[in-house]
DRENDO-485687 format. One record per atom (N, C-alpha, C): x, y, z. Coordinates in steps of 0.2 Angstrom, whole numbers, padded with zeros to 4 digits, always signed. Example, Ala and Ser with C-alpha at 12.3 -4.5 7.8 and 13.67 -1.06 7.14 Angstrom:
BEGIN
+0066-0028+0039
+0062-0022+0039
+0066-0016+0039
+0064-0011+0035
+0068-0005+0036
+0064+0000+0039
***
This chain:
BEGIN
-0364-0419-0218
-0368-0414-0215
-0364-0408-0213
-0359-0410-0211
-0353-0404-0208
-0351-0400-0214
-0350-0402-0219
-0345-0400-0225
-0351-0393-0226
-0357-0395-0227
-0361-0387-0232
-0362-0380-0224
-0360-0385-0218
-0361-0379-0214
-0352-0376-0213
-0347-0378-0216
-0341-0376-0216
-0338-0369-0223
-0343-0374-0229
-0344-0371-0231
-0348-0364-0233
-0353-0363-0229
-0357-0357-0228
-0354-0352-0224
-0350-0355-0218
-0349-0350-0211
-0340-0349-0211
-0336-0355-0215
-0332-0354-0217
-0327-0355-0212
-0331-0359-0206
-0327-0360-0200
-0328-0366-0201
-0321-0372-0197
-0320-0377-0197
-0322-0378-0188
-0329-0382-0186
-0330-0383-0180
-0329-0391-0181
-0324-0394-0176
-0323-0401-0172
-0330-0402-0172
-0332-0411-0173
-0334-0412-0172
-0337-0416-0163
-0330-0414-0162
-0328-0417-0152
-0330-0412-0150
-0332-0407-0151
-0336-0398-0148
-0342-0400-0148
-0347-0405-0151
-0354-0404-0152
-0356-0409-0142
-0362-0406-0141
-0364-0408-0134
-0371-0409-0137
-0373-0413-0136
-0382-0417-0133
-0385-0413-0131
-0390-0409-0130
-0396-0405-0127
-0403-0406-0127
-0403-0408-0120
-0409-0410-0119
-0413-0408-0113
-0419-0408-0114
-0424-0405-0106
-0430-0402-0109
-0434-0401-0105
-0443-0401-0104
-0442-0393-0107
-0439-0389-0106
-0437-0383-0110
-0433-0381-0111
-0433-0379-0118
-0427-0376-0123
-0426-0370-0125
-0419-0365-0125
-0423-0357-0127
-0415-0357-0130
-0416-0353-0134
-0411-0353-0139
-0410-0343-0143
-0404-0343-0144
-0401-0336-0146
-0397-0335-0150
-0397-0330-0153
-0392-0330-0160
-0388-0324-0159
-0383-0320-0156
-0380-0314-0159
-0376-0314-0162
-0378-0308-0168
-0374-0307-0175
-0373-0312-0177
-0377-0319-0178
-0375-0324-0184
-0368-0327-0183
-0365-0326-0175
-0361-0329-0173
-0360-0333-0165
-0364-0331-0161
-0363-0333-0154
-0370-0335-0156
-0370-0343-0152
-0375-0346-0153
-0377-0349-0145
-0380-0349-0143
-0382-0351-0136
-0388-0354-0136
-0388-0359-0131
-0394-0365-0129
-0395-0366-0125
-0401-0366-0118
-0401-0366-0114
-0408-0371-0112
-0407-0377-0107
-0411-0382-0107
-0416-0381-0100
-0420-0380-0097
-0422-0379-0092
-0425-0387-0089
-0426-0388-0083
-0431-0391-0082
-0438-0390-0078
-0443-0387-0080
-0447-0382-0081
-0444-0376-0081
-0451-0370-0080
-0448-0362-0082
-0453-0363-0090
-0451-0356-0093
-0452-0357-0099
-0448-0355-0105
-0450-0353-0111
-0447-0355-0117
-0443-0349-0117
-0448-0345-0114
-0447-0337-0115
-0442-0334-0109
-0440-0340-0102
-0436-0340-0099
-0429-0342-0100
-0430-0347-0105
-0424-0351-0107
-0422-0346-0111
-0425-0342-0116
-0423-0338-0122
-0419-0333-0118
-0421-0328-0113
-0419-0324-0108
-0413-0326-0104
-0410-0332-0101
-0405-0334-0099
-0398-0335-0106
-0401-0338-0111
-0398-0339-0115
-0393-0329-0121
-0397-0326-0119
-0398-0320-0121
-0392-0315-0116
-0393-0318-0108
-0389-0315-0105
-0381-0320-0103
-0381-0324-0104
-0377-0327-0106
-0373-0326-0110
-0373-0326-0117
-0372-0319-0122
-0368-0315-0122
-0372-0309-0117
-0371-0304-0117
-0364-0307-0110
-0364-0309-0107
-0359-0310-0101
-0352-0312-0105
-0352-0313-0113
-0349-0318-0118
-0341-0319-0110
-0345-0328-0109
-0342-0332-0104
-0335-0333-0111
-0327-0334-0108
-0322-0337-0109
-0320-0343-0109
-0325-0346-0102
-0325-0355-0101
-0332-0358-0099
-0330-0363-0102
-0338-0368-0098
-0337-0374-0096
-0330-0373-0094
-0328-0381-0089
-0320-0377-0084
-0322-0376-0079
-0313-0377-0076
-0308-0379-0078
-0308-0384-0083
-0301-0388-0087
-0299-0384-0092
-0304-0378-0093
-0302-0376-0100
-0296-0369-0099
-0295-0369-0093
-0293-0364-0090
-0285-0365-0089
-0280-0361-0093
-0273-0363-0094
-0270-0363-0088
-0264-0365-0086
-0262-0362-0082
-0259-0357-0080
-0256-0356-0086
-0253-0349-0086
-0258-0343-0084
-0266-0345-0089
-0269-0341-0086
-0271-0340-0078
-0269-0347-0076
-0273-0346-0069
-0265-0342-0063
-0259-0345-0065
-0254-0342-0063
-0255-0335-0062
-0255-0332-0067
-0255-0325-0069
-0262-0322-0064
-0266-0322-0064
-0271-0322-0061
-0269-0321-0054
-0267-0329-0052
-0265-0328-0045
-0260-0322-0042
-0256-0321-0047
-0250-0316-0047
-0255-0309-0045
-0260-0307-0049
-0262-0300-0051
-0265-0299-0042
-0272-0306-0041
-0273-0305-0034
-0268-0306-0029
-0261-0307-0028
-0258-0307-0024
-0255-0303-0021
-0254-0298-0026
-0252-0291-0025
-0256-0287-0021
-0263-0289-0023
-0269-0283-0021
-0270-0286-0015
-0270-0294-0013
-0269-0295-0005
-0263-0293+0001
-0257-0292-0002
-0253-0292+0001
-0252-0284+0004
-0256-0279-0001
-0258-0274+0003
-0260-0274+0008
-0263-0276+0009
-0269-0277+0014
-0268-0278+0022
-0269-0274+0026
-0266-0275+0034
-0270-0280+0036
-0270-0288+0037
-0276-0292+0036
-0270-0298+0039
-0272-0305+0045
-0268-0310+0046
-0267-0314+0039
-0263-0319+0038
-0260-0322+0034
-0270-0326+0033
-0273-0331+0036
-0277-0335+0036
-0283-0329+0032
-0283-0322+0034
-0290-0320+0031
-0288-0319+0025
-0281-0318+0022
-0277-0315+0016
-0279-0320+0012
-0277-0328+0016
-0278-0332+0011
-0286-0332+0009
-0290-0332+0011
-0298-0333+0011
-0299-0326+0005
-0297-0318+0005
-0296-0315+0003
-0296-0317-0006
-0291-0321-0005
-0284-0322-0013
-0288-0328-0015
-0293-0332-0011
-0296-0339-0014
-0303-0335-0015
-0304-0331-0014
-0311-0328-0017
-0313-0323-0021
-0306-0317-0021
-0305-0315-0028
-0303-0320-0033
-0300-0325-0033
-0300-0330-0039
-0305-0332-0042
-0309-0334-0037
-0315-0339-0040
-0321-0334-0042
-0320-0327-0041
-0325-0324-0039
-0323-0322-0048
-0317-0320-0050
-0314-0319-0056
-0316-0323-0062
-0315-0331-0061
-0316-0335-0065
-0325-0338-0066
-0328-0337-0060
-0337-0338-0063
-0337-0331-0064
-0336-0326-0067
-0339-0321-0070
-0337-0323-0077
-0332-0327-0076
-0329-0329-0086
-0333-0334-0089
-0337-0338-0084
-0341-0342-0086
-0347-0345-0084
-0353-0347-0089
-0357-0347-0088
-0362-0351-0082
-0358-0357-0080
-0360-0362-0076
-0359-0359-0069
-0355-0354-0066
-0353-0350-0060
-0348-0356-0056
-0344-0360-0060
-0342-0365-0056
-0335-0362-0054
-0336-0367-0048
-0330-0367-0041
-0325-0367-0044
-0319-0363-0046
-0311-0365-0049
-0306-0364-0042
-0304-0370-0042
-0297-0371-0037
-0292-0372-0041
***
């Protein structure tokens, strides 16, 4: 079953990448014949799920799990907001609250789920 969609699209997708989806509403997206999104609701509608999955899309997230997030990138990351806090005439304790909220606030923009990254 894999081999004729490898051979059409000419991309080798793992078959450890495919995910189960399931729920009472399903809305689904295609841009360019390359980003594919599926969106599962439970209630809402079709035309809502097609609309989240649409914008989703357009957000084109870089993660959909925390794990997936290297460390280097997360390193680097931390380096870029450190500097921009350490401007800041602010005590140690608010700076730290600063530097843990642009992180995170950084990372759910890159991904679709909005999850918490520590």
């Amino acid at each position: 079953m894999i081999d004729p969609i490898i051979q059409k699209t000419g991309e080798i997708y793992p078959a450890w990448r495919s995910v189960e989806v399931s729920g009472s509403v399903l809305g689904t997206y295609v841009h360019n014949n390359k980003t594919a999104i599926i969106v599962s609701l439970e209630g809402g509608s079709s035309e809502l799920a097609k609309d989240l999955a649409m914008h989703i899309t357009a957000m084109k997230p870089e993660y959909i799990n925390p794990v997936e997030i290297t460390t280097d990138t997360r390193k680097m990351m931390t380096e870029v907001f450190e500097k921009e806090v350490a401007a800041i005439d602010k005590p140690a304790e608010i700076k730290k609250k600063m530097l843990d909220g642009k992180i995170n606030t950084y990372f759910k923009e890159k991904n679709p789920h909005g999850a918490t990254f520590h």
